[in-house]
N, C-alpha and C positions, 0 to 999 in steps of 0.2 A: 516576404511570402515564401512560405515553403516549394520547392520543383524537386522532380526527379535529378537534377543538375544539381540541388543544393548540396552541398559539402556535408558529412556527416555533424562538424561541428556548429552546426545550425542547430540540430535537432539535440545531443549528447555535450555531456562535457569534455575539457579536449584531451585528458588521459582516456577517456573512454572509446573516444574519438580512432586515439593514436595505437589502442588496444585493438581495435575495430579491425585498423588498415593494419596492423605487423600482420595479426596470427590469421583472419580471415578471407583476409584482401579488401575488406569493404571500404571506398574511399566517398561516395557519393549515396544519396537516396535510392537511386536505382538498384546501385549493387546489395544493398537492402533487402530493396523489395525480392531480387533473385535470389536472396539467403534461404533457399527453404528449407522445411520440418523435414530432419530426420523419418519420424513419425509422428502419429497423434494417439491420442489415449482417451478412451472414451470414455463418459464418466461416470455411467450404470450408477449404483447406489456409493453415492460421494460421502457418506459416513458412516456405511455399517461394515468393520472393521472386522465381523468374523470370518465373512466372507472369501477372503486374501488368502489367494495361495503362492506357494513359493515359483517367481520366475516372472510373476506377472507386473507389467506395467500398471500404476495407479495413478490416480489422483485420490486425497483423500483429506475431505474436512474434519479436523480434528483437534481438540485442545491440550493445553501443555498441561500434564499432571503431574510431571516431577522433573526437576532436573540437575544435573549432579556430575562436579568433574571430576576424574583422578589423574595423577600421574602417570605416567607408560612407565614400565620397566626399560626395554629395550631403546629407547631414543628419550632426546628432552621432548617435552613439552608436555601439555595437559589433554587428554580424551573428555569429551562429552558423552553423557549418555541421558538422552531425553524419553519419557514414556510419553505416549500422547493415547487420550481416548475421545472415541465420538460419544454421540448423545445414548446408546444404547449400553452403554457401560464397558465395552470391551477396549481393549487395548493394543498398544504396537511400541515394540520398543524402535526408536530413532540412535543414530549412533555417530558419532562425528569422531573422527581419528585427529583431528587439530579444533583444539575448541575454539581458538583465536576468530573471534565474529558472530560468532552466535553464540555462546554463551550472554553475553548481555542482553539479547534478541529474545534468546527461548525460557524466559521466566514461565513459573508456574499461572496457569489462569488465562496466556495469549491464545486467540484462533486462529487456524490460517487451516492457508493450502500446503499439501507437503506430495510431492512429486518424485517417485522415483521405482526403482525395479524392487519387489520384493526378497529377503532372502531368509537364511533362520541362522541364528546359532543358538546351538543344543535345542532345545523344545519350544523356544520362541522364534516367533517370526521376527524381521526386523527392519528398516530402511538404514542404508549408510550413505551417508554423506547426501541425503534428499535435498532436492532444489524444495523453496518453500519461500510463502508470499505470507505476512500479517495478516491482521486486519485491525485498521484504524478506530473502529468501532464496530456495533453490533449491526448497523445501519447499512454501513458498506461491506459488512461479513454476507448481510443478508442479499446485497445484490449482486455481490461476485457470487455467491453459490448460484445462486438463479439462473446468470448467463454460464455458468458451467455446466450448470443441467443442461445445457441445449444447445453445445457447441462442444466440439471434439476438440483438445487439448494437442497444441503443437510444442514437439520437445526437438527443440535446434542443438544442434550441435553447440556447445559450450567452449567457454575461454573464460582463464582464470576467475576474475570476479564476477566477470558479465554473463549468469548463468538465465537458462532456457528463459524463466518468468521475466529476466531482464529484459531481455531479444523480442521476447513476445511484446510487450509493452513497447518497446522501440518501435516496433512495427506496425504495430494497432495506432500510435499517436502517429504516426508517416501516414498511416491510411487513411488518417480522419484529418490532415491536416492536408496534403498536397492537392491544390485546386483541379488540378486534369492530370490523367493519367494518357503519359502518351500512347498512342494507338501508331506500331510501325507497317502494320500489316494492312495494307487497303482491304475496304469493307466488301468488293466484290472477290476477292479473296478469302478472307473469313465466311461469307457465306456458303462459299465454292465448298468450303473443306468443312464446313462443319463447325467454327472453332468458335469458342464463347468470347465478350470481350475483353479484352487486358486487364481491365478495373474488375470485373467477373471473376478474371481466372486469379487474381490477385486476392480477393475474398475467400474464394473456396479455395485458397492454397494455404495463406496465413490465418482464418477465424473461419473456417468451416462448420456450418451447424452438423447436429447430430447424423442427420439423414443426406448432407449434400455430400458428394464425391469428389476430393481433393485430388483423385488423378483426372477430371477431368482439367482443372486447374494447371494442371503441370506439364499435361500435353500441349496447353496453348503456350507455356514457357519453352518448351520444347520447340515447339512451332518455332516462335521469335529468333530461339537462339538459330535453328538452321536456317531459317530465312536470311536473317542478319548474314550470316557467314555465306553463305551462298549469293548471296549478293553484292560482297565483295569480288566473291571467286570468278561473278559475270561482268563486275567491271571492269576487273585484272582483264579475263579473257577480251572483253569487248578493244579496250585499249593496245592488249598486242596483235586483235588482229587488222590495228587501224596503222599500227606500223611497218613501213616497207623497208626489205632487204633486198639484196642483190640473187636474182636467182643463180641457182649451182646448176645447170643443164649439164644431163647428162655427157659423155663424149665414147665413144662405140670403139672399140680397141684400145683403150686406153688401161689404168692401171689397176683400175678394176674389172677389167675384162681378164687380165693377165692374169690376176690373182684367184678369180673363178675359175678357171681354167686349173690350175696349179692345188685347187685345194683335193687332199687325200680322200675326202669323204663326202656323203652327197648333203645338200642341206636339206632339212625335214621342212615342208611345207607348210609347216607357221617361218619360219626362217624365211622363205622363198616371199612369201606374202608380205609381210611387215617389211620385207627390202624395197619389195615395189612404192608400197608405202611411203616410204621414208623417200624412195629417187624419184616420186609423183611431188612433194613437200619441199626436198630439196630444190626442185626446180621453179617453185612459187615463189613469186615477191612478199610473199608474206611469211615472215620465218616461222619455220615449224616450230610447236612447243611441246616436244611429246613426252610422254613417260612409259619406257619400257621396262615391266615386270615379267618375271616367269620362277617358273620352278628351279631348284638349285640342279645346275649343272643341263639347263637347257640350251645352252648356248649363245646369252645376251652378249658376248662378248664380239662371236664373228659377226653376229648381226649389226654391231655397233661399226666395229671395223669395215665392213663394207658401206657403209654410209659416212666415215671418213675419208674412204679411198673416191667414193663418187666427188666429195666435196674437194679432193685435191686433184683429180681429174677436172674439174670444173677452172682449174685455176685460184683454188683457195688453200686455207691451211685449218687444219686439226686441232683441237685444244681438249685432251682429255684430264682430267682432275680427279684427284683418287684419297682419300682421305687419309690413308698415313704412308710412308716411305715405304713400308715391307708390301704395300699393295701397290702403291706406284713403281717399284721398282719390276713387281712380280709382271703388270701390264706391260713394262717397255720389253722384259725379255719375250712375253707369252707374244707379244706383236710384231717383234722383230724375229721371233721365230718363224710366227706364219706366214711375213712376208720372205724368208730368206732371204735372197740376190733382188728382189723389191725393195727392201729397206735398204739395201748400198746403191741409192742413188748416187752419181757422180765419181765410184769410185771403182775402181781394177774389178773389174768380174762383177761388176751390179748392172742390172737389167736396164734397156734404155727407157723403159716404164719408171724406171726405182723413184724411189722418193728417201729421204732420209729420215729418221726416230728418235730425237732427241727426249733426252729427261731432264726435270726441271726441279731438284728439293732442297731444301734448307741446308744441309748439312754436305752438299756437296763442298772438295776442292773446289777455290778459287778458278781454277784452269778447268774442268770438266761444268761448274757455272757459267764462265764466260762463253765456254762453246755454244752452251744450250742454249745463250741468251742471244747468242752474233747469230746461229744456226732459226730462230726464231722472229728474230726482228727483219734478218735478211728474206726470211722465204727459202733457204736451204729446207730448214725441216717440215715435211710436209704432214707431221703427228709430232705432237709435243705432249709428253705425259708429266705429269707431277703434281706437288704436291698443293698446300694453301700458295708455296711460294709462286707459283703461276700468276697470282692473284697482286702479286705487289707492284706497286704504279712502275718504277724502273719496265716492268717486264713487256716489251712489245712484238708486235706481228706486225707481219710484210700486210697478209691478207686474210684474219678468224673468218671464217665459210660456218665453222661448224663447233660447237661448245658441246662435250660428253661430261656430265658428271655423276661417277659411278658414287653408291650409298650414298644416293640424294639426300638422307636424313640425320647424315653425320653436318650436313652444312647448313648455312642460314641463306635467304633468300640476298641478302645483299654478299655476300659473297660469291653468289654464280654471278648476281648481275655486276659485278666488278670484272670478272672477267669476260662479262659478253659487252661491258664497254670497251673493250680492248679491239672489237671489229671497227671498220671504216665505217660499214652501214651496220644496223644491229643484225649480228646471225642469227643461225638456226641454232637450236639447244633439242639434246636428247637427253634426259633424265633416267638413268637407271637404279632400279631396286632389285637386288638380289634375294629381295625376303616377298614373297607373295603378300599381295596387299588385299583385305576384304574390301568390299562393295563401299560399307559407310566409309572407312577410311579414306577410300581413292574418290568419295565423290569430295568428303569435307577438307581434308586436307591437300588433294591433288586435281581439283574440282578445275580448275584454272587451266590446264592441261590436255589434252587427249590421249588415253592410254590405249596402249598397243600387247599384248599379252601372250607370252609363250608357255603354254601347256606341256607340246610333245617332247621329250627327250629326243637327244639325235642316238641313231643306231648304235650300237657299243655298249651304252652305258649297261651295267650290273646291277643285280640288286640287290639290296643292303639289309642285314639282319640286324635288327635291335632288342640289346636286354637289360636290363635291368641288373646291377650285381650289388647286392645286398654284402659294403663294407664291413660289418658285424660280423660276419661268418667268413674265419680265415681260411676256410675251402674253397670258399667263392674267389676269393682275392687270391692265391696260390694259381688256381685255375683261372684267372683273368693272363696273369700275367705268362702264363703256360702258354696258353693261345696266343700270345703276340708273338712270343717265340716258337712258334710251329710256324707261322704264318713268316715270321723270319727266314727259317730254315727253308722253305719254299721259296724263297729269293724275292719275298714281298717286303712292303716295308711298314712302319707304325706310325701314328702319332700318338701322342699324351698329354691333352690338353689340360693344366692348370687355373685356377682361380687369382693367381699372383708369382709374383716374382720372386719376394724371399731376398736372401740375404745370401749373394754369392758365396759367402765365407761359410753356411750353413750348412753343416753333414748329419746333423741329426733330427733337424725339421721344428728345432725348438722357433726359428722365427715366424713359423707360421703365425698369422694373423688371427682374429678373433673374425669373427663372422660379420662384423661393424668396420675393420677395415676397409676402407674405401682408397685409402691412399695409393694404391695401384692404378694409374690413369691409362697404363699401357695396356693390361690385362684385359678390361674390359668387360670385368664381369658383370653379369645381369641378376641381382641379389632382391629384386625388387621391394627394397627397403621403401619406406614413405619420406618424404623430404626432412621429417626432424626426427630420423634416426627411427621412428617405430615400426615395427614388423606389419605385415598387411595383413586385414580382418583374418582371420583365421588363422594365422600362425604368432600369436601372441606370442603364446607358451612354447615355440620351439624355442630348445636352450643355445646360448650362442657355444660355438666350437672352433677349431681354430681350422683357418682354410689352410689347404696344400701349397705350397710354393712350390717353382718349379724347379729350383737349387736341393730342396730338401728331397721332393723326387727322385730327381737323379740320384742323389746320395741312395736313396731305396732300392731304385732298380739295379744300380751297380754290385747293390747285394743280394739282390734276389739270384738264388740259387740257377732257378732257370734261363734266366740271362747272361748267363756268363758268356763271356768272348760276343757278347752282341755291342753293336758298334752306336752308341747314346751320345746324342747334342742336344742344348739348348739353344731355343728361340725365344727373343723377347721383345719389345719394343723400345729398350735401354739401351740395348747392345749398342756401338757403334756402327755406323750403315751399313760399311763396307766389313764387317764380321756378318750385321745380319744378311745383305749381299749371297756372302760367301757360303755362310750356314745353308740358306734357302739351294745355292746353285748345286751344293750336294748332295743336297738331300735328295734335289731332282735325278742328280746323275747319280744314284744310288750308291753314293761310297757314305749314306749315314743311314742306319736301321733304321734308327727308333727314335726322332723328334721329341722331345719336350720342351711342352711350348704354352704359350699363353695363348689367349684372342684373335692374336697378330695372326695368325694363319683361316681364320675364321672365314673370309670370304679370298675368292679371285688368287687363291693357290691351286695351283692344277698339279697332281703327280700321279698320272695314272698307277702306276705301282703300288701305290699305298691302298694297304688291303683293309686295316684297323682302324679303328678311334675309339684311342679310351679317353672318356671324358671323367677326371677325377671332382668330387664333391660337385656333383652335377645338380644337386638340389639347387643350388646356388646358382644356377642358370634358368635363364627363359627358353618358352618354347622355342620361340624364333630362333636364339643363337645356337638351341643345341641340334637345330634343324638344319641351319648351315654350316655346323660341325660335322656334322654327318656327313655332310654335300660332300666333305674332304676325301673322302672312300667312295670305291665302286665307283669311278672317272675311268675304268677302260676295261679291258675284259674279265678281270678278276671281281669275285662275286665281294661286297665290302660288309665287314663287321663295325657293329657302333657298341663300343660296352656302357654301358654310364653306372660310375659308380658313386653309391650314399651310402653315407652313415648317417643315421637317427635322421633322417626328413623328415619335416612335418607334413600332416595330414594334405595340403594343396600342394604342397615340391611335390610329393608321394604322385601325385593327380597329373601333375606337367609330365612325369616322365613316364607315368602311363600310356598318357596322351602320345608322347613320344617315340615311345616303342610300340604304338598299336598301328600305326599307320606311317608312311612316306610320303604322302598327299601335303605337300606344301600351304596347300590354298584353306585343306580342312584345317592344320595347326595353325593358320592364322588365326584364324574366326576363335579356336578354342584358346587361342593366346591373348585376343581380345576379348573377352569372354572374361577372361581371368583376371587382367591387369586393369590398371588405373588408368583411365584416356590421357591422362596429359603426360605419362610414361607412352604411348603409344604415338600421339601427334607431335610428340620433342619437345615438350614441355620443361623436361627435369634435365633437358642439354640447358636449359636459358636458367636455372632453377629458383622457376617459378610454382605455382600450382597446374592445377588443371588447367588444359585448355579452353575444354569443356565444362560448364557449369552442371547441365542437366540432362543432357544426352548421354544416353551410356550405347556407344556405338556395336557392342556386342548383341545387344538385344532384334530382333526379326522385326518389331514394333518399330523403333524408333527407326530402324534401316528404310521403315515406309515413310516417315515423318520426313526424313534425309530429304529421298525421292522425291515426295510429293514438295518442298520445300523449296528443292532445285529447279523443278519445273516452274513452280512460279515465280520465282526470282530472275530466271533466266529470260523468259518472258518479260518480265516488267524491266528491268534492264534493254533489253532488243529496241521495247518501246521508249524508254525514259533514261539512256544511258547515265546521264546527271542527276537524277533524281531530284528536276525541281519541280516536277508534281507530285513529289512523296517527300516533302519536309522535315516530316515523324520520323521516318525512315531514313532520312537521309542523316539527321542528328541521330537515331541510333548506330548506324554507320561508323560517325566520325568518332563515337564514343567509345567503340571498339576498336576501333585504329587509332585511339591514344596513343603517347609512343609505349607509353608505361600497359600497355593492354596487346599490343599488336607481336608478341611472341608465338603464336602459331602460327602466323607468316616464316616463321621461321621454317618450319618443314616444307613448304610449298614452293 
């Protein structure tokens, strides 16, 4: 018997099977049944052929009236070219660029269905390469047209041989063959919201008649999938809040009283707020599990820091984690700066508050790792920064109070929780995102959570002009680089952010990359390519070009006229530690102009000085990263410039950097960066590289953000009541279906 659990090889052959799962992910009936129409095509007059204009989708019953193959000049193989006409005499020419398969198929005399987008060449119209069904006889011609006349035509997305009329047929013999369609959503639910049933929305998603409406079909898929995930997100939650920790109580003169006291500026009161926050949580047996977002350069950083200083007041230890060295290293100096004579606990001239700062990364000497490891396992360090290496079993603590992992979404979920098994009792964890997160995102992916949010800038900060420099016109680019050196000569400093590294050896920019290079892991660029290499909807036809390295750079600026005697380094994530170290500490202390650098400086660099950021081949970037490229300038009184320079973007690059220079509003370029990209690039998908996270939610949409909501609400709910869900069966096996191990990758961002 057929189930939604059966294996697709139940139903298909097993290359078809194996077709199914590489290119689509379909492994089961279910995943199936969620396969849905692209579109549908309606079937108005199914064989009068004059009708047809160029661009339109058809379906059309038609017979084979000639067919005929030749050679290609330009490649091997053979071309078909078939004429097909309906009952009215008119024609269409059919055109197949590899005959192999249907030439034996499309003899003179066959009927069928022929499915595809119209187009013309010279004065005839044409179809090329149409999906297209026989007919066995006149018998069965005559009852597939019938139910065509009265049921809108679903054209799925295709894979090699298995095209649209295949998939359809796949799905219609699932439909008519699986005994129960499970129902995950209890029925006082369903009725609550409105929503039709599973086996309903199933119908009118895959064989919708003429007049029924397939989105209301796909809302109720919609529905499932938030529900399902949201109902993970309240078990998650329900289960850490059934776990006890050790409360961190506060301690009143202690070393974070010292440090408020001592800090130069005042804190803005979301800072002042979300601390109380955080030392009301710290002091619960139930460890916090927060997520703090905000705008670039609002200050997540001292907020974090005083909610380490409370937990090592308490008699605990710190554990921050930072996703690559040049950012881990950048938080021990940025923390040991602001504690001063606080971070030389124990030693000649440190405060009797102090605590001590250790760092913890891969690539350290043997002798400055064993410190950090003795200084950690003992309870000497009472903040520990670094890198995954944190994470490796060797590495212990006296007493974790308190887990910081900043670019929550460079990690996977068992990687924070390997370091929060490193407490005695499980800690407290604070999760930060330097990228403003929308509403859908923070409820589906950090749904588990409580988030905390900083809007205000603190006092100081500058604000930042953005433009656009159209690489084409070497006036533009002449005058880019004029401005970094005026801005020089005012005793400011630059960045020049890169798409790649290059070829040390390279002075004339011959090793830039092609625009498909990916091999750059340090860089970090954001190319929003699709997983097998193809450009996303609407930039087909951008031509590939070759990206800037930031060796070929250099060699550029060093000859631009206007730069001369200006003082140029690179930064990468190749470098050696203690070079990128070194690089970074000069730049701070102003003995290097003008930075060229990759990604690596993208978030959690602070130099107030730096006035610039040119961002080179910025088409090639997301909203998000070119938004906390920017963050790099205007950090202290100086007003900050963002240049972003393209050559030839295409029509959406064109739209992102718009987006980018029209606004500062971190929280509006999210939503328009969701808006633009693919969800399972957004939820960390293409870190696991997998597909989508999301099947049918497209989180950018206002609609579906209510689906989210309302979704939440009841899930949270029916969890409160049914933590176990053993009076929701339905649902509790759709549940465990998505937390396969092979399905449970967007656990990965949360």
């Amino acid at each position: 018997m057929l189930t939604e659990d059966s294996p697709l090889t139940k139903l298909v052959k097993k290359n078809e099977a194996e077709q199914l799962a590489r290119t689509k992910g379909l492994l089961s009936v279910a995943d199936l049944f969620e396969f849905v129409p692209r579109r549908y095509v309606r079937p108005g007059q199914l064989t009068d052929l004059s009708s047809l204009h160029v661009g339109e989708d058809v379906l059309v019953v038609a017979e084979v009236k000639t067919a005929a193959t030749r050679s290609m000049r330009n490649r091997r193989g053979k071309m078909l070219t078939v004429v097909i006409g309906d009952d009215l005499g008119n024609e269409l020419d059919v055109t197949f660029f590899s005959a192999y398969g249907h030439e034996g198929k499309l003899k003179p005399g066959v009927r069928g269905f022929f499915v595809g987008q119209i187009g013309a060449y010279g004065r005839r119209l044409q179809l090329t390469h149409p999906e297209y069904e026989l007919f066995d006889d006149e018998e069965a011609g005559e009852a597939a047209v019938e139910w065509y006349r009265t049921h809108r035509v679903p054209v799925y997305s295709t894979t090699g041989k298995l095209n649209s009329l295949r998939l359809r047929k796949l799905v219609h013999t699932a439909l008519d063959t699986v005994d129960r369609i499970r129902e995950p959503v209890p029925e006082e639910v369903r009725v609550a919201r409105g929503l039709v049933d599973r086996a309903v929305a199933l119908e009118l998603v895959h064989r919708p008649a003429v007049d029924d409406h397939p989105s209301r079909g796909l809302d109720r898929l919609k529905y499932d999938e938030a529900f399902v995930l949201q109902t993970i997100l309240a078990q998650r939650r329900k289960a850490a809040e059934a776990e006890l920790g050790t409360p961190r109580l506060p301690r009143p003169g202690g070393l974070l009283a010292a440090f408020d006291a001592r800090l130069p500026f005042e804190l803005t009161q979301g800072q002042r707020e979300i601390g109380e926050v955080f030392a009301s949580e710290l002091a619960s047996e139930r460890p916090m599990h927060r997520l703090l977002q905000g705008e670039v350069g609002s200050g997540k950083t001292v907020v974090a820091l005083r909610a380490m200083l409370a937990a090592i007041d308490a008699g605990g230890q710190a554990a921050l984690l930072a996703p690559t060295e040049v950012l881990a290293a950048q938080h021990h100096r940025s923390i040991t700066a602001m504690l001063g004579d606080l971070a030389q606990g124990g030693m000649l001239g440190g405060s009797e508050f102090g605590t001590t700062v250790a760092l913890l990364t891969g690539s350290q000497n043997a002798g400055a790792r064993r410190r950090s490891l003795l200084d950690a396992a003992s309870g000497g360090a009472g903040i520990v920064v670094g890198t995954h290496a944190l994470i490796q079993k060797h590495v212990q603590f006296a007493d974790l109070a308190l887990v910081v992992v900043d670019e929550q979404h460079r990690f996977g979920v068992e990687q924070r929780d390997a370091l929060r098994e490193k407490g005695i009792r499980p800690p407290h964890v604070l999760v930060m995102t330097a990228t403003p997160i929308p509403r859908t995102v923070a409820m589906t992916v950090f749904g588990d959570m409580e988030t905390s949010t900083l809007r205000e800038l603190p006092r100081g900060r500058s604000p930042i002009a953005t433009h656009v420099v159209d690489a084409d016109k070497p006036g533009w680019v002449d005058r880019t680089w004029q401005r970094v050196a005026e801005e020089v000569a005012k005793g400011h400093q630059a960045y020049v952010v890169c798409p790649r590294i290059g070829d040390a050896d390279d002075e004339s920019g011959s090793g830039a990359a092609t625009s498909r290079d990916t091999s750059d892991e340090d860089a970090g660029w954001d190319a929003h390519w699709d997983d097998d290499g193809a450009a996303p909807e609407g930039e087909q036809d951008a031509p590939a070009k070759e990206l800037t390295g930031v060796y070929a750079m250099l060699s550029t600026l060093r000859a631009t006229p206007a730069l001369q005697g200006v003082r140029l380094e690179v930064l990468h994530g190749r470098l050696d530690p203690d070079a990128k170290d070194a690089t970074m500490r000069a730049f701070a202390a102003g003995e290097i102009d003008v930075l060229v650098a990759t990604t690596v400086i993208e978030v959690g660099v602070d130099v107030p000085n730096a006035s610039v950021m040119v961002v080179v081949d910025a088409d090639r970037f997301g909203i998000s990263q070119l938004h906390q490229l920017r963050g790099r300038v205007g950090r202290g009184a100086v007003p900050g410039l963002c240049l972003l320079m393209t050559q030839g973007a295409g029509e959406r690059a064109a739209e992102r950097l718009d987006q980018v220079a029209a606004t500062t509003d971190g929280f509006e370029l999210a939503r328009a960066d969701l808006m633009l990209r693919r969800e399972g690039d957004v939820l960390g998908a293409r870190q696991s590289g997998r597909g989508n996270s999301v099947r049918h939610l497209r989180l950018g949409r206002v609609e579906d953000e209510q689906i989210i909501a309302d979704a939440r609400e009841d899930a949270f709910a029916l969890v409160d009541a049914d933590p176990g869900l053993r009076e929701h069966p339905a649902l509790a096996a759709a549940v465990a279906m998505r937390l396969d191990e092979d399905q449970a990758v967007w656990l990965e961002r949360g």
